[in-house]
N, C-alpha and C positions, 0 to 999 in steps of 0.2 A: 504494500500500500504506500501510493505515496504522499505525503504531507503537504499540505498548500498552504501556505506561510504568507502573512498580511504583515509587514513590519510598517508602521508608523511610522512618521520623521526620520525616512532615512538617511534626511543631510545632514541630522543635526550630530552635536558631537557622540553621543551613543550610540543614534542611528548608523554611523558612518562605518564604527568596528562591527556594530551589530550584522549591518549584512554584508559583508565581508565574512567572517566567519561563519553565517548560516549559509553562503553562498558556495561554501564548501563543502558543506552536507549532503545529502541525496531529499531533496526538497523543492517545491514547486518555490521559488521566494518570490513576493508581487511585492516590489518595495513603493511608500506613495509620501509624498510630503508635499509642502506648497513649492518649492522649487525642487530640480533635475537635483540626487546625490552627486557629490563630486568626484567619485570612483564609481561610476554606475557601470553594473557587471552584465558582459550581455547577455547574459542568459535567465537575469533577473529583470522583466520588465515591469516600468515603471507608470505610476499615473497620478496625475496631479491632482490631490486632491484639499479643499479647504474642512477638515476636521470638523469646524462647528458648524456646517451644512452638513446635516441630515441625512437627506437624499444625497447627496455626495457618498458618506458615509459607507449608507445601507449599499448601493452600485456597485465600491471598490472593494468590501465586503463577500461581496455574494459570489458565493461555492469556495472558500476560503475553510482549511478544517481550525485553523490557530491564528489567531491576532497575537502578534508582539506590539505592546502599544509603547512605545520611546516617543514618543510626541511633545510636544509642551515646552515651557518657556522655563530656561533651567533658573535664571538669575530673577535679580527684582527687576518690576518693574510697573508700569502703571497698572490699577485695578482692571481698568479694560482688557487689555492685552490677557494679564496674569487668568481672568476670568473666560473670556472666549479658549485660549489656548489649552489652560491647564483643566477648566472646571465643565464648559458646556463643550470641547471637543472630548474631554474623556466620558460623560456621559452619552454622549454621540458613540464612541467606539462599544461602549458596553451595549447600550440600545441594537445596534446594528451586529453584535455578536448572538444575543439574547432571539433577534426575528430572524436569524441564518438558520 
């Protein structure tokens, strides 16, 4: 069987080693962030997607068996940002895990 792997923020600093290493596995990887990874592997294709859209979400999601969620805004920063990123895009990832 093989695994279909959804990594979250794969440009960001976690995301970057993250699939890198899962890219070495025997694994379907679909890496997605608002902008292209900057070692993007070709064999892991990517899609852009905005976390706190929803429908976004659920699309980049579906027929995925595993979410790695590395997403989010690591440092401070204004409440907006901190809220969109870290709080209504990880409920977005669980929502869209939970109706797969």
């Amino acid at each position: 069987m093989t695994n279909r792997v959804l990594l979250t923020g794969a440009a960001g600093r976690l995301g970057t080693v993250l699939s890198t290493g899962l890219a070495a596995r025997d694994l379907q990887l679909r890496l997605t962030d608002r902008e292209p990874p900057p070692t993007l592997e070709p064999t892991s294709p990517y899609r852009r997607c905005n976390l706190a859209n929803l429908e976004d979400v659920i699309q980049v999601a579906g027929g995925v068996d595993t979410i790695v969620h590395a997403a989010g805004v690591p440092d401070e920063a204004p409440f907006a940002a901190l809220n969109e990123s870290n709080i209504v895009a990880t409920f977005n990832v669980f929502e869209a895990a939970r109706l797969s």
